[in-house]
C-alpha positions as CSV (number, residue, x, y, z in Angstrom):
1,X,162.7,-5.5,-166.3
2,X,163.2,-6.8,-162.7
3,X,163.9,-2.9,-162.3
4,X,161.2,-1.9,-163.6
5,X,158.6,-4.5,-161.6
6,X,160.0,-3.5,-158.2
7,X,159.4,0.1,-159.0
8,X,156.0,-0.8,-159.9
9,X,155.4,-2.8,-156.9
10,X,157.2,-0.2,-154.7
11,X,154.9,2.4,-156.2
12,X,152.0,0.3,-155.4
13,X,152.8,-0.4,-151.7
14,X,153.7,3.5,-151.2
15,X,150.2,4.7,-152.5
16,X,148.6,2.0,-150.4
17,X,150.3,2.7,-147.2
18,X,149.4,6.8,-148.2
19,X,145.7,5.5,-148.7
20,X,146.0,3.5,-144.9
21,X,147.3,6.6,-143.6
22,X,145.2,9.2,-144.8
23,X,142.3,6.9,-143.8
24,X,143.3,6.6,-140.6
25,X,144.0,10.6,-140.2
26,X,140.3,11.1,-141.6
27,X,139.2,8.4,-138.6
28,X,141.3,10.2,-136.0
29,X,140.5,13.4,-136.8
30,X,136.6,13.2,-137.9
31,X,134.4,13.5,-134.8
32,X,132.8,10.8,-133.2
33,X,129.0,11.1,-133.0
34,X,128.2,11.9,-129.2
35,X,126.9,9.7,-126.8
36,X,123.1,11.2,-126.7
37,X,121.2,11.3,-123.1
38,X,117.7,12.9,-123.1
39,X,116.8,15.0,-119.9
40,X,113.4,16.2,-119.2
41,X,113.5,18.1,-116.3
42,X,111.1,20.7,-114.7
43,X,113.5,24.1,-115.6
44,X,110.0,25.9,-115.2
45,X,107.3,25.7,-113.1
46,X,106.4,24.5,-109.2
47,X,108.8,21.9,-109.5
48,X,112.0,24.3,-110.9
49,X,114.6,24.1,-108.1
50,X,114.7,20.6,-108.4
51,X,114.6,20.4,-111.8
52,X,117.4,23.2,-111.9
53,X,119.7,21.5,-109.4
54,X,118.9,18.0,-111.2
55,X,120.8,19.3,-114.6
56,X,123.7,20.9,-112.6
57,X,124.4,17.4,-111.7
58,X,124.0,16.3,-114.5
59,X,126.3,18.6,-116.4
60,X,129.1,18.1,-113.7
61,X,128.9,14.6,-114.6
62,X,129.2,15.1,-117.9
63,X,131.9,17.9,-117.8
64,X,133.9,15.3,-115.5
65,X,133.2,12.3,-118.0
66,X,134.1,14.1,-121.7
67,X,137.4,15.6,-119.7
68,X,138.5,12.5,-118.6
69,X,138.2,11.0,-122.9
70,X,134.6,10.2,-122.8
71,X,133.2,6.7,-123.5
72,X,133.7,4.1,-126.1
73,X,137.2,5.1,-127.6
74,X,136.7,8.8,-127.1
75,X,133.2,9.7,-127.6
76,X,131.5,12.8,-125.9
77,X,128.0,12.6,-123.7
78,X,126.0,15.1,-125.3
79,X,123.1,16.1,-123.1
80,X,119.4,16.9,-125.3
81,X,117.6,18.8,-122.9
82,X,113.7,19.6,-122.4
83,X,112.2,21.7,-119.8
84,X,108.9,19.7,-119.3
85,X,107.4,22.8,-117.6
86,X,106.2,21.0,-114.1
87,X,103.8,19.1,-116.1
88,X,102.9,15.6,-117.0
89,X,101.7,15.6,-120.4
90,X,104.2,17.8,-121.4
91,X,106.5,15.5,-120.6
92,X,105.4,12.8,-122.1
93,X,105.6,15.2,-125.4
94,X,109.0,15.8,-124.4
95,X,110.5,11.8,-123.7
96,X,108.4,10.8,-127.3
97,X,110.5,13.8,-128.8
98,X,114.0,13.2,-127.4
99,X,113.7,8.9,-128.2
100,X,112.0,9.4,-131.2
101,X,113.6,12.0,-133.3
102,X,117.0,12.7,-131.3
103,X,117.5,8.7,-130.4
104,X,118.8,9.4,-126.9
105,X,120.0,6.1,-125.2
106,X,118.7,7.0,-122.0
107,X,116.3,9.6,-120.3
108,X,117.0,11.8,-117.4
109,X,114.4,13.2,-115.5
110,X,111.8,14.0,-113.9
111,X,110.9,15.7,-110.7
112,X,106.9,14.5,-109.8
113,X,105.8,11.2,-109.2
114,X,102.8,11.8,-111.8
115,X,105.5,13.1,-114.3
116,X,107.5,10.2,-114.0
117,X,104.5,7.6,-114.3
118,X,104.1,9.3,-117.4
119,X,107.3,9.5,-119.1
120,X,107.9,5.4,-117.7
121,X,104.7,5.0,-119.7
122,X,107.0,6.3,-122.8
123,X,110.3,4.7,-122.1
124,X,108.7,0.9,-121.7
125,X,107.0,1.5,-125.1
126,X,110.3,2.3,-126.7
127,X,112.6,0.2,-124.2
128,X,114.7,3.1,-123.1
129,X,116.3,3.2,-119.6
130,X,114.7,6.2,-116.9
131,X,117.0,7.5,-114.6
132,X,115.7,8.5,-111.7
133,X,116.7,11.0,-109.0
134,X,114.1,12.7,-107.1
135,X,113.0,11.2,-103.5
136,X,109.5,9.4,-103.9
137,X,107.0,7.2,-102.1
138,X,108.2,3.7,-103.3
139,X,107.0,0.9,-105.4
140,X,107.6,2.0,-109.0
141,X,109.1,-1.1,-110.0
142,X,109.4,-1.1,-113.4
143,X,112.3,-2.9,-116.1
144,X,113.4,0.3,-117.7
145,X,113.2,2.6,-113.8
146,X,116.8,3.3,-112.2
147,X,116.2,5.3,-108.7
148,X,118.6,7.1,-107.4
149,X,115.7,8.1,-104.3
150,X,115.2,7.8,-101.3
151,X,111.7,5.7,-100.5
152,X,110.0,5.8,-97.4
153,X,112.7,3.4,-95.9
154,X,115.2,5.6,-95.8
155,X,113.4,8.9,-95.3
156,X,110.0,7.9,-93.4
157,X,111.2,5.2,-90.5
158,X,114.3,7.0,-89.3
159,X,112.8,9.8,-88.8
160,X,109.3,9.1,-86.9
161,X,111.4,7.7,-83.7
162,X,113.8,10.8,-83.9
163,X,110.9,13.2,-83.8
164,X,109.1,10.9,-81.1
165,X,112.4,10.9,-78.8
166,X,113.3,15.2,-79.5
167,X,109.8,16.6,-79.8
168,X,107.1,14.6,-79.0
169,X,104.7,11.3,-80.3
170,X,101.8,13.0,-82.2
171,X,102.0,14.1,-85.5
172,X,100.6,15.9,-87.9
173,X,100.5,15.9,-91.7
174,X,100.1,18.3,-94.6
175,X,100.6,18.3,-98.1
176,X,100.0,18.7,-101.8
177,X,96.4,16.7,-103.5
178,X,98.8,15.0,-105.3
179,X,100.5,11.0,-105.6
180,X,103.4,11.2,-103.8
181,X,101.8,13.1,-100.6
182,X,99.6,10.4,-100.4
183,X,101.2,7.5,-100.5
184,X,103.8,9.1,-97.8
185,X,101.3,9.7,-95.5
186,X,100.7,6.2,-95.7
187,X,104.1,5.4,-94.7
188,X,104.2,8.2,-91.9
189,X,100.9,6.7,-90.3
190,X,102.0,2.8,-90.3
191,X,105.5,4.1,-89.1
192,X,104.0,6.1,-86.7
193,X,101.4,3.2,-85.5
194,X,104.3,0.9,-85.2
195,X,106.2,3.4,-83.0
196,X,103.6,4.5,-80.5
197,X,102.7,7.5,-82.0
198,X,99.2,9.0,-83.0
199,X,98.5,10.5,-86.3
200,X,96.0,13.4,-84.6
201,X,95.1,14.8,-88.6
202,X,95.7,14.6,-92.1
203,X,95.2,17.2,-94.7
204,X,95.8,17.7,-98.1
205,X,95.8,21.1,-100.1
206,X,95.1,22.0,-104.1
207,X,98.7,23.7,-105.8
208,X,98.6,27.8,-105.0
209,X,96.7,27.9,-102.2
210,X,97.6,31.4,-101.3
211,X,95.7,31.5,-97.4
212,X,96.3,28.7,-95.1
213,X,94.8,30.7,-91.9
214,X,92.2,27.8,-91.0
215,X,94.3,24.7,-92.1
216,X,96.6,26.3,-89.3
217,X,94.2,26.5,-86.8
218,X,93.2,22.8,-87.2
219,X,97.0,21.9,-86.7
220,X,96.8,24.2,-83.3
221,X,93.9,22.9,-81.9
222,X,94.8,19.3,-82.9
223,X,97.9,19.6,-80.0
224,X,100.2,17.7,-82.2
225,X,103.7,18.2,-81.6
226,X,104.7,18.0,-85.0
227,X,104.0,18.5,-88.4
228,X,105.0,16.0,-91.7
229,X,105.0,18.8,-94.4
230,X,104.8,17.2,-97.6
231,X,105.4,20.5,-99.4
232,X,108.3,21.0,-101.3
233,X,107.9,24.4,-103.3
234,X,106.5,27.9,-103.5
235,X,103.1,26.8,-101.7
236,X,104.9,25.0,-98.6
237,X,107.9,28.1,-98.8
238,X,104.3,30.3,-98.5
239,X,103.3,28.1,-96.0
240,X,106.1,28.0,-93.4
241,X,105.7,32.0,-93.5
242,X,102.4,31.7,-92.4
243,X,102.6,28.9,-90.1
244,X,105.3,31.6,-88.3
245,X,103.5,34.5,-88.4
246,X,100.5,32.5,-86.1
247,X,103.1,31.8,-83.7
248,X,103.1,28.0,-84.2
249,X,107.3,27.8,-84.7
250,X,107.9,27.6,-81.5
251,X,104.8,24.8,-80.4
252,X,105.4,22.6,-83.1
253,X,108.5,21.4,-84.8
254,X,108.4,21.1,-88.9
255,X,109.8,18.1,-90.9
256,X,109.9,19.2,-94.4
257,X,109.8,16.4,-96.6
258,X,112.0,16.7,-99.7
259,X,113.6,20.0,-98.1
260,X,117.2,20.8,-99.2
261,X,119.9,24.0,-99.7
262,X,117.6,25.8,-102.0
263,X,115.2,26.8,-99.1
264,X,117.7,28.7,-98.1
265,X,117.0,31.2,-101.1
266,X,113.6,30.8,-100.8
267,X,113.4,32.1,-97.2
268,X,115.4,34.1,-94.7
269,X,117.3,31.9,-92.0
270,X,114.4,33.0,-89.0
271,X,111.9,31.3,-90.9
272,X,113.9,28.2,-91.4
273,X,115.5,28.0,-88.6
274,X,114.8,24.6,-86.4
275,X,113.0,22.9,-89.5
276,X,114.4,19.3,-89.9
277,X,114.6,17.0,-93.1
278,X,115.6,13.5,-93.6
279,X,117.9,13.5,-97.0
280,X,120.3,11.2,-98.7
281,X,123.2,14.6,-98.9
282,X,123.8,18.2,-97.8
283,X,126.4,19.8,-98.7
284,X,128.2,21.3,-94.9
285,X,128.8,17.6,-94.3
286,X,132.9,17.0,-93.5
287,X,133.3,13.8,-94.8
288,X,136.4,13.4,-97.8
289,X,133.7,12.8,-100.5
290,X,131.6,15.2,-99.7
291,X,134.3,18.2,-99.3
292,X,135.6,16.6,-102.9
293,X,132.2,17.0,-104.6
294,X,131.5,20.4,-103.2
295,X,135.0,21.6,-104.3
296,X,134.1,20.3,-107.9
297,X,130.7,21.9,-108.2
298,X,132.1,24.9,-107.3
299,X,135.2,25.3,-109.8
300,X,132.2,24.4,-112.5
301,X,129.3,26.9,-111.0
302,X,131.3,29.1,-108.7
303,X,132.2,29.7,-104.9
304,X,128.3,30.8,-103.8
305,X,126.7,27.9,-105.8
306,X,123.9,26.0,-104.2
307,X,124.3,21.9,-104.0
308,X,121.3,20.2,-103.3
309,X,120.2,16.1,-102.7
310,X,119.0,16.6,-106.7
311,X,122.1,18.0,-107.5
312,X,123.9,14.9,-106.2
313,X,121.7,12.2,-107.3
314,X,121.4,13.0,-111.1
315,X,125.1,13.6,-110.6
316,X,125.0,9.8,-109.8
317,X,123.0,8.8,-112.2
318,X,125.2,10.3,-115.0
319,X,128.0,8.6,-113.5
320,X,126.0,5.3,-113.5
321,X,125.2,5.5,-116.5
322,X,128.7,6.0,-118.2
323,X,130.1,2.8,-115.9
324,X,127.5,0.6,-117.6
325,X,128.2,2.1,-121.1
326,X,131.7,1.2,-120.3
327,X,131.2,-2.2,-119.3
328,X,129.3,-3.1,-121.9
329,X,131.7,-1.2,-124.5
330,X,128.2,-0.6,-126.3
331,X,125.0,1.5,-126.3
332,X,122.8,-1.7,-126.8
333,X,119.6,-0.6,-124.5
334,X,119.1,-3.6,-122.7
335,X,122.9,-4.4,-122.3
336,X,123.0,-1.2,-120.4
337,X,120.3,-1.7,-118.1
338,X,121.8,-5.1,-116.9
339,X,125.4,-3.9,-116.4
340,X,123.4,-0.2,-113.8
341,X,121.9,-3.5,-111.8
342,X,124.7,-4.3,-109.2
343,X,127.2,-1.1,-109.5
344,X,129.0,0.1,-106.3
345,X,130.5,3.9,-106.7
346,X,131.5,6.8,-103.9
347,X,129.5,9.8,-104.7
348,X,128.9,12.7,-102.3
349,X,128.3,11.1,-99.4
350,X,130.1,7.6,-99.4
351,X,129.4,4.4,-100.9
352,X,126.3,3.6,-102.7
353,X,124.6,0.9,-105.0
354,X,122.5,0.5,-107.3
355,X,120.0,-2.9,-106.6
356,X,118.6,-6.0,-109.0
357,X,115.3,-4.0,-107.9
358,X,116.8,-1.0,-109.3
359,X,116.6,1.2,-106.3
360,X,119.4,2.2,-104.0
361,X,120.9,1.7,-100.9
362,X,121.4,4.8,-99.5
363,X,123.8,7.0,-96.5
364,X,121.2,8.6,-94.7
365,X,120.8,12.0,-92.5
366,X,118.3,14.2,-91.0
367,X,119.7,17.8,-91.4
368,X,118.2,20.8,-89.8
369,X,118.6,24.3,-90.7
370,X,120.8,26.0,-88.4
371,X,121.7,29.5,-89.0
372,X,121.1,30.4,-92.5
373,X,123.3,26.3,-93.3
374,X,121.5,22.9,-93.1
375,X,123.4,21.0,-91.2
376,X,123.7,17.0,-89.9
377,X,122.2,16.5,-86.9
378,X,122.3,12.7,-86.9
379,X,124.3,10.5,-89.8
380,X,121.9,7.3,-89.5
381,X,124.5,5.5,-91.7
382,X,123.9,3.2,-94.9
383,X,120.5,2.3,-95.5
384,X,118.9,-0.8,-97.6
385,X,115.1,-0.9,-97.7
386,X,112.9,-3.5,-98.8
387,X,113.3,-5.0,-102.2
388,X,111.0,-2.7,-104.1
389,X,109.6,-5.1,-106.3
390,X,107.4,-6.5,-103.5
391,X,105.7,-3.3,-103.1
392,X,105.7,-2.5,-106.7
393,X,101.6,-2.4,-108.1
394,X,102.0,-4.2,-111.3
């Protein structure tokens, strides 16, 4: 009888311990559901280079991340991805889409200063984090806005008193109809009032202006020794042509606002050559972590691929992101956003952080391009600009 018990007690423990195990087989070896992150990113449109560049970046990070076993116990990032065309409303179809029916814990994206009003518009009405990564005029304070940008702070004020000591104190400026040229020639004028320096005329232009023949001549007869071109694009690439073909290159020295490495397909080297841009990374710097992120963008795109400031920031970003997941060993919304306020990392051009005003301190150049590269031609070092909330317009 005793026999006969222990067998059945024996038998009993066996097929639980076979029940534990195959359980825990089907656990290992079911997939875990991926971590989701939403990017709606200009991948047509004026805006494409950046948007392009943004989600190579982003992809790296990703590639990088899921290699190295993922987040929470071994889940995969799985990016959801919307082109949103160069064009607000389509992006707020877009964010709506990727929260609402693919339940992304985060959005990634975009490129314009009206698209990303628009989308924040989305993301506080369903209290989902907006990464950030495109340089911008400042003040978008906002609980659910992460910038990885550069503001006027670290573009605008370093760069007036370089142009005023290499090229002269009156400037011009020129860009798109648009936000964000505005509200940076605001910040060029008081930065250029507060150095000594005269704003001597101020234009803005309609997107695909194909002729810019007379806006030229005004910038000509104005004498200004330099020109704020807040053009990033087709329209300012067609612009720089023309501006060379008058003969201006040599008279008045370009700052391309927002210019990067993709110029350099956009134009031949002689019709680049001298233009300067104040940027947060390039790509020919020789610094440890910039030769480490180059080396890992090319094993993933190739040898000849183009890195650009987008490229790095959304990069970043991604890599922000997965450190708060991590620290908070959840994907509770708000939990995330509190654990991005504060983090330190080294991406591609040193140390950076992100603030409780959830913009960034920033390593700061101004590049010029320098046959067919941009290069540095002054590091200005780490940069922390005012606490953005002051400036925000609530």
């Amino acid at each position: 009888m005793n026999n006969r018990k222990m067998i059945v007690i024996t038998g009993s423990v066996a097929f639980v311990i076979v029940l534990v195990l195959a359980g825990s087989i089907k656990y290992f070896l079911t997939p875990r559901p991926p971590v989701k992150v939403g990017v709606v990113l200009p991948l047509t449109g004026d805006f494409a280079a950046y948007g392009k560049m943004g989600l190579n970046g982003a992809r790296m990070a990703v590639n990088e991340i899921n290699e190295n076993g993922g987040l929470l116990g071994g889940r995969k990032i799985e990016l959801f991805i919307e082109d949103n065309q160069t064009d607000p409303g389509v992006s707020i179809t877009k964010a709506r889409k990727l929260i609402q029916e693919d339940d992304v814990v985060a959005l990634l994206g975009p490129v314009s200063s009206d698209e990303r009003e628009a989308v924040l518009k989305v993301c506080t009405a369903f209290k989902t984090p907006l990464l950030y990564g495109i340089s911008y005029e400042g003040g978008s304070y906002n609980h659910y806005l992460f910038c990885y940008s550069p503001v006027p702070d670290h573009m605008i004020k370093p760069l007036v008193p370089y142009m005023n000591q290499n090229f002269g104190n009156s400037f011009y400026i020129l860009g798109y109809d648009y936000l964000w040229p505005h509200k940076m020639s605001e910040a060029i004028k008081q930065t250029v009032g507060n150095t000594g320096g005269t704003v001597v005329g101020t234009e803005f232009t309609p997107f695909g202006v194909k002729d810019y023949s007379e806006i030229i001549k005004r910038i000509e007869q104005s004498g200004a020794k330099n020109l704020m071109l807040i053009m990033p694009g087709p329209d300012g690439y067609n612009f720089i042509k023309q501006f060379n073909r008058e003969g201006l290159k040599n008279k008045v020295q370009i700052a391309a606002i927002a210019a990067d490495e993709a110029y350099l397909e956009a134009l031949p080297p002689q019709e680049l050559e001298g233009i300067i841009t104040p940027v947060h990374f390039i790509s020919s710097v020789d610094k440890p972590e910039t030769l480490a992120f180059v080396k890992k963008h090319q094993q993933m795109y190739g040898e000849d691929s183009i890195i650009t400031y987008s490229t790095e920031s959304h990069y970043g970003l991604m890599m922000m992101l997965a450190e708060a997941i991590k620290k908070t060993g959840s994907l509770d919304k708000e939990k995330i956003i509190s654990s991005l306020e504060g983090l330190e990392l080294t991406i591609g051009n040193g140390k950076v952080q992100m603030r409780d005003d959830h913009h960034m301190n920033l390593n700061m150049l101004i590049a010029g391009f320098h046959n067919g590269q941009l290069v540095m031609a002054e590091d200005i070092g780490n940069i922390v600009p005012e606490d953005q909330r002051k400036r925000a317009e609530y």
